[in-house]
C-alpha positions in Angstrom: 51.9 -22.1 65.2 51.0 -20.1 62.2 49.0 -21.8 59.2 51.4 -23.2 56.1 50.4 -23.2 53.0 51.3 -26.8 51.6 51.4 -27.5 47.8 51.9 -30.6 46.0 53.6 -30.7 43.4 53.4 -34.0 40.5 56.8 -35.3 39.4 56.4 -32.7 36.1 56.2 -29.9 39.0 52.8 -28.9 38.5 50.8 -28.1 41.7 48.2 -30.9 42.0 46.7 -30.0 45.2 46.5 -27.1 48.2 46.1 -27.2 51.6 46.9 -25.3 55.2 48.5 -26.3 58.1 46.5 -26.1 61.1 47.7 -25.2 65.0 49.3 -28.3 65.3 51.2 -28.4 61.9 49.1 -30.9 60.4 47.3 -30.6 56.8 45.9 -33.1 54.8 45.5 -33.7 51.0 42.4 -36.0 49.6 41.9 -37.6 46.6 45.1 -37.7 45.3 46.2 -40.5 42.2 49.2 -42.8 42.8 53.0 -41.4 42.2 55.6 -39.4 43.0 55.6 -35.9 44.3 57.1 -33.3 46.2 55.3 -31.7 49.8 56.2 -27.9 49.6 55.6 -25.4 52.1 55.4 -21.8 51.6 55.0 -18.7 53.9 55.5 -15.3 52.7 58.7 -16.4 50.6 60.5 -17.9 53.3 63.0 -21.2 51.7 61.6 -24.4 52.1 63.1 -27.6 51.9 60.1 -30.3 50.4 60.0 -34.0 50.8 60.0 -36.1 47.8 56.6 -39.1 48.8 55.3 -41.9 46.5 52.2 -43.3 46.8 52.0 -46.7 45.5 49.3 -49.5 45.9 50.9 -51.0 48.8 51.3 -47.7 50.0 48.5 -45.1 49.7 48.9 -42.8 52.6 52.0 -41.1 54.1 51.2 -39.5 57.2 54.2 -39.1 58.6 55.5 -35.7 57.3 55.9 -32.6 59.1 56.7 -29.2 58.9 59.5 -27.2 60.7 59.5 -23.3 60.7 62.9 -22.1 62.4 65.1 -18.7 61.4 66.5 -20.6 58.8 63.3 -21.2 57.1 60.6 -23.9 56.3 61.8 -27.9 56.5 59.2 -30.7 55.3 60.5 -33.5 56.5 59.6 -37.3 57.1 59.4 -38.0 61.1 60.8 -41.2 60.7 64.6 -39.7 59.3 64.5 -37.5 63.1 
């Protein structure tokens, strides 16, 4: 698999954080503050559909997202809604 770049995005839709996907599709963001955003992958223009995450007290990770490059373009999706 080719390496994604991931942004974040806040819920004002400013990029908080960056990262790249490795072989596997995984990528990581650290340090981030409690609340809403939007995962975003991007590769060379391609569309990309994000996934809205919140990240709460009771709920400070998510680490169940992936990403899906196909012909039709770039999907970030949660692997729990497969």
């Amino acid at each position: 698999m080719i390496e994604i770049l991931v942004i974040l995005f806040d819920n004002t839709n400013e990029a908080v954080a960056y990262s790249f996907s490795d072989n596997n599709g995984d990528f990581a963001f650290k340090n981030i503050a409690l609340g809403s955003y939007h995962v975003y992958a991007d590769y060379f223009g391609i569309v990309c559909k994000n996934l809205n995450v919140t990240l709460t007290e009771s709920n400070k990770n998510v680490s169940n997202v992936r990403i899906i490059v196909n012909r039709d373009g770039i999907n970030v999706s949660d692997r729990k809604s497969d």
